[in-house]
N, C-alpha and C positions, 0 to 999 in steps of 0.2 A: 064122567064116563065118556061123555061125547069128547070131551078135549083130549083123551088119553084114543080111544079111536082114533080122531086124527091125525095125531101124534105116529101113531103103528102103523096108521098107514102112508106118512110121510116117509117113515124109514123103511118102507118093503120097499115105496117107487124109488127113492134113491137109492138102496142096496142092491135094488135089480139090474139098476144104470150105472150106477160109480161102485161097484162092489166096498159099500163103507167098510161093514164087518169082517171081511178078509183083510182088508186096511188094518182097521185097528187092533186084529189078531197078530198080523203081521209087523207093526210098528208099534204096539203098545203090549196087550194081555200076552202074546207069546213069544215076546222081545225077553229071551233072556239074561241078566245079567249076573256076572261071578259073583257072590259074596264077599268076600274078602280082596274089598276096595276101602281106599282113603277118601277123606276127603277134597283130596287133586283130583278125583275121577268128573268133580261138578264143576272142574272151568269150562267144559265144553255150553253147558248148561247157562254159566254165567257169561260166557262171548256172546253168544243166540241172544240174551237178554240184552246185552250192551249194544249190539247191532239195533236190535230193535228200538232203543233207544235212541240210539244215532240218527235212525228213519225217521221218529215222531219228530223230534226235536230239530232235525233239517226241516222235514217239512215246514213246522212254525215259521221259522229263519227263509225259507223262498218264499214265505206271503209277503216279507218286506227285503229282502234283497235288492239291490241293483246291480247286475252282470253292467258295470259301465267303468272306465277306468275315473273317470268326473266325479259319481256319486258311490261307488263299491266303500271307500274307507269312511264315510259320513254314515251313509246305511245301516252299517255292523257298528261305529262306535256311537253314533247320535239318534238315530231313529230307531233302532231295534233296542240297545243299551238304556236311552231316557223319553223316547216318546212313546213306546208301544207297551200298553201294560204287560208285565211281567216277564217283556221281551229279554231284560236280564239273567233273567233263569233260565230260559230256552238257551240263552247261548249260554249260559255258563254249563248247562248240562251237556252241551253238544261238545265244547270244548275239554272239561271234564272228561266224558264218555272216548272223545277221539286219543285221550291221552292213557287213559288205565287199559282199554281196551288191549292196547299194544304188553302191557304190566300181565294180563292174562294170557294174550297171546304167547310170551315167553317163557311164562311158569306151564302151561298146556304144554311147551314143544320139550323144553326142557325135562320135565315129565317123563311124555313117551319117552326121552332117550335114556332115562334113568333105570324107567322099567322093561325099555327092549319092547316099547307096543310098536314096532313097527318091521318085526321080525313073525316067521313064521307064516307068510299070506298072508298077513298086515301090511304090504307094499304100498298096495293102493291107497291106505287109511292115511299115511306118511305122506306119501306124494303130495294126495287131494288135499291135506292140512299144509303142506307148503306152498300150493297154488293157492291158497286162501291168503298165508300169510303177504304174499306177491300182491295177491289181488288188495288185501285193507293198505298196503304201503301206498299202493299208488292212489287209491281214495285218501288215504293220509293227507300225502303229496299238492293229491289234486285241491282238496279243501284247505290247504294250508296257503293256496295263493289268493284266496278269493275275497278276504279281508284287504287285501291292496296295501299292506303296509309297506314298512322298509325292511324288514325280515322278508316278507311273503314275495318282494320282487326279486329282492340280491338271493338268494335262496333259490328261488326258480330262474334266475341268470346262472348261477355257477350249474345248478343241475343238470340244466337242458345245456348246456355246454360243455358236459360229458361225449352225448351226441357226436362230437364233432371227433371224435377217436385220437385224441391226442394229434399224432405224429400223421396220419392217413389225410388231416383239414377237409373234416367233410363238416365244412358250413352250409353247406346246402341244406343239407338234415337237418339241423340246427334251426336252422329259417323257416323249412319246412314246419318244421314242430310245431313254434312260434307261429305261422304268420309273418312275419316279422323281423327284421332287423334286431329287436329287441324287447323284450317281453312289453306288450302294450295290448288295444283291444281286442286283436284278434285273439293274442294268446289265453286273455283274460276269456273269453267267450268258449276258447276249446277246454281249456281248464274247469269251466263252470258246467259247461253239457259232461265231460266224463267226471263229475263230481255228482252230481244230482240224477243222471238216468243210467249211462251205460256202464260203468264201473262196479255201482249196486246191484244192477241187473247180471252182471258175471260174480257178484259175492252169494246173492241169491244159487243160483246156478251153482256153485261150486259148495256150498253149504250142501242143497242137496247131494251132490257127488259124494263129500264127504261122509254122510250121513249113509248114505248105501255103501259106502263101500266099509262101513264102521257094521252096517247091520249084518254081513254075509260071514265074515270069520268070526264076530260076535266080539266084545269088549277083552282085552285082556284086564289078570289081576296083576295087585301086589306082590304074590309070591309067584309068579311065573308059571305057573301050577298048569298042568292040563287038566282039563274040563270036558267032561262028556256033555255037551249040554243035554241034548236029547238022554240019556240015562236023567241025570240031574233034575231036567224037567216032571220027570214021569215020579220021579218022588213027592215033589212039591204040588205035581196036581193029587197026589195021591193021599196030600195030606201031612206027609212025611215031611216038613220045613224046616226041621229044627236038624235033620239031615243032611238037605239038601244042601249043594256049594253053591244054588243058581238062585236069582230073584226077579220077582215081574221088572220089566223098565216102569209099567204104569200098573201099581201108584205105588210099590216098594222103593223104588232104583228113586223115583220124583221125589219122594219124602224126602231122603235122603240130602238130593239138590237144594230141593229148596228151603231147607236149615242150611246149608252151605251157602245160596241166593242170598239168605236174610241178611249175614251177616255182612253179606259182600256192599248191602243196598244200603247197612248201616255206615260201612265207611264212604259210600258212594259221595252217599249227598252227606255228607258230613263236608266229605271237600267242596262238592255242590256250593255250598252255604258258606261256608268257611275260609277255604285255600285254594279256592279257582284259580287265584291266580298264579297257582303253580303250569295251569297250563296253558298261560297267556305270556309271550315271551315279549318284555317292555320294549322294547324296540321295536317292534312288528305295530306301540301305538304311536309312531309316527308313519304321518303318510310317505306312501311312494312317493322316490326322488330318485331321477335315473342318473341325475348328476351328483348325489351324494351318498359314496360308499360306505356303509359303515365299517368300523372301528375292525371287529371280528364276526366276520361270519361264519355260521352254523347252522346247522340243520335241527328238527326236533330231537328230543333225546334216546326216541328210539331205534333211529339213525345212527346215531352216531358212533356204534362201534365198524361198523362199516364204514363212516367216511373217514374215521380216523386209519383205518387197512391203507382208504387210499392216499392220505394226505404227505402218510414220511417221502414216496418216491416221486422220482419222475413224472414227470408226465403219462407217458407210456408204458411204462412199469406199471404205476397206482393203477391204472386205471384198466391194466391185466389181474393186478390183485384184487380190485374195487369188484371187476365181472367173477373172478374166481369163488369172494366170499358171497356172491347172490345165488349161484349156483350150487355150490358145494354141500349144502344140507340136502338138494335132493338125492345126493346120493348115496346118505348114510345107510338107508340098506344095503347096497352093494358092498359097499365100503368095510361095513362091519364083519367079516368071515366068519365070526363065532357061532355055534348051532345051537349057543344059551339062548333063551328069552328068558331072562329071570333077573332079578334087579342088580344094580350095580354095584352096591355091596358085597354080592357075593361071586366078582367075576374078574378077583384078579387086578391085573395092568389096567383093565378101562374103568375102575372103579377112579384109577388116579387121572385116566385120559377124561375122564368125564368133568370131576373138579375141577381139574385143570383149565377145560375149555370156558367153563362154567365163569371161574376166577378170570381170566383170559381177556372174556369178552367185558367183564365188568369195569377193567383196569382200561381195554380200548375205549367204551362209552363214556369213561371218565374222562379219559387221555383230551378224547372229541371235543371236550366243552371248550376245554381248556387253550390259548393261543398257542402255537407252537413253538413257545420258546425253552431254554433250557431248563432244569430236567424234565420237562414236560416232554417235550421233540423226540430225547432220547428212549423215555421210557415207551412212547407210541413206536415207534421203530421197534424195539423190543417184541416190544406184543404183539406185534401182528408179525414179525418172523416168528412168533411161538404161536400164532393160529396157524399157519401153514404147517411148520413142522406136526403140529397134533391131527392135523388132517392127514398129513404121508404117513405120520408112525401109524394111524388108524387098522388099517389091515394088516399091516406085521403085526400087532399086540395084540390081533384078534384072532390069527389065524392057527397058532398055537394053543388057544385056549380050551382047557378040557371041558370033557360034558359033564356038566353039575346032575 
């Protein structure tokens, strides 16, 4: 009885200070969520998990790190991989995690475009999830140099020599970047601070963004359906469930998740254990050598329907079309004229603009692995003039489209 006292009066004095109970009315007991949801509605659930995965898992990996360009590729392949107990798993999980995360990332965005969640006062929900997507690229990016291989340097040599704007030769920015002439300790050092503090600290950031601007117009469904929540609600407190279109986020909407979570954390560390080294690119295990290019470079794979946009043209072309395909998702609300929100099955031209994109980008990431020789060359030129064109026809095929 005294422990439970305590207890009650532990949550009066922080309820009176942090208003908990309004909290968890507000983000959990009165979070209500549609019914008639898939289970696509729990990647959000499964990214949140994988990030935090990413944090545990870095962490381990900076108790033995060396930001040093000397000992950086010894670190990660000899001292962390065979002298630190279990230091293998930490990185295979970090490496793992950094590579599926992206796999979720696309099925999530892909998703909302499927079901139109970003139509309707959904703007912000869209947006905030594409500054997230911006923001893990560049933590990709940034922890993708810090191993010091021969991937990790030539990789962030061609990158950061985007910078430099083709035809404008702005090396100065370039250098700037870098530190440096050429990716070496300085570069290695900015690299490893926006990898570890400041980069996390804007995905945190932007998670919550996300998160509020996901709670105010409330989750869209599967069927596009409007929803009274407030009617909806007053059913389900009232007993009436079996009714009701709405459900609690906590612990109906969670159940849910995490039967979705489970299965996710079976294939997770199945590759964990298994096929890490899908996300360990053999060449990245030799050390940096600024004197030996390799063969064919590449970016990670979830890049590379974007570098392959930029690689058919010019210099200054690609690297018009390279800025156009980073930007051009945020505008897909603009873009889309349609006054449907309802799934893309039943809407017509953009059920084919959607595939289409869908097919599009898969053909580009492919294109990307691959050297740019024939039919390879040909079919990446292809593809990425039929992203652009699916992005102009965008608003004519949507603009005519009737109300469902």
């Amino acid at each position: 009885m005294a422990h439970f006292t305590k207890a009650t009066s532990m949550h009066d004095w922080l309820n009176q200070r942090l208003g908990i109970d309004t909290l968890n009315r507000v983000l959990a007991t009165e979070y209500w969520i549609p019914k008639n949801i898939n289970f696509l509605w729990a990647m959000g659930m499964i990214l949140a998990i994988t990030f935090g995965m990413l944090l545990i898992s870095g962490i381990f990996l900076l108790m033995y790190y060396q930001p040093n360009v000397n000992l950086a590729f010894d670190s990660v392949n000899y001292t962390i991989m065979q002298e630190v107990g279990y230091g293998w798993l930490w990185r295979h999980v970090h490496g793992v995690a950094a590579s599926v995360v992206f796999l979720i990332i696309y099925i999530h965005m892909f998703t909302g475009i499927y079901y139109g969640s970003y139509k309707k006062g959904r703007e912000m929900i869209w947006i905030s999830g594409m500054l997230l997507f911006v923001a893990f690229s560049a933590e990709a990016f940034s922890g993708y140099m810090l191993p010091w291989g021969q991937m990790s340097y030539w990789a962030g040599m061609v990158i950061t020599n985007l910078f430099s704007m083709g035809g404008l030769h702005m090396d100065g920015l370039v250098e700037w970047i870098r530190g440096d002439y050429v990716p070496a300790q300085a570069y290695l050092n900015r690299f490893f601070m926006l990898h570890v503090l400041l980069i996390p600290l804007a995905i945190i950031g932007l998670i919550g963004l996300h998160f509020g601007a996901l709670r105010i117009p409330h989750v869209n469904n599967q069927d596009g359906e409007e929803v009274d929540f407030d009617v909806e609600a007053k059913k389900y407190l009232a007993g009436d469930k079996a009714n009701s279109k709405v459900i609690r986020f906590m612990n109906d909407f969670l159940a849910k998740d995490m039967m979705v979570v489970g299965i996710f954390l079976i294939l997770f560390f199945y590759l964990v254990f298994y096929h890490y080294d899908f996300a360990m690119d053999p060449v990245n295990f030799d050390p940096a050598n600024g004197l030996k290019t390799p063969t064919h470079i590449y970016p990670e794979w979830y890049f590379l329907w974007s570098y392959e946009i930029l690689r058919p043209f010019s210099t200054n072309v690609g690297l018009i079309a390279f800025a156009f395909a980073q930007v051009i998702f945020f505008a897909l609300p603009f873009l889309d004229r349609s006054p449907n929100a309802v799934p893309a099955s039943r809407r017509g031209l953009f059920k084919i603009w959607f595939w289409a994109m869908l097919i599009d980008m898969i053909i580009l990431t492919a294109m990307g692995k691959v050297p740019p020789i024939e039919p390879f060359g040909t079919i990446g030129f292809y593809a990425a003039l039929t992203f652009f064109g699916l992005w102009i026809a965008l608003p004519f095929i949507t603009m005519f489209e009737k109300k469902v």
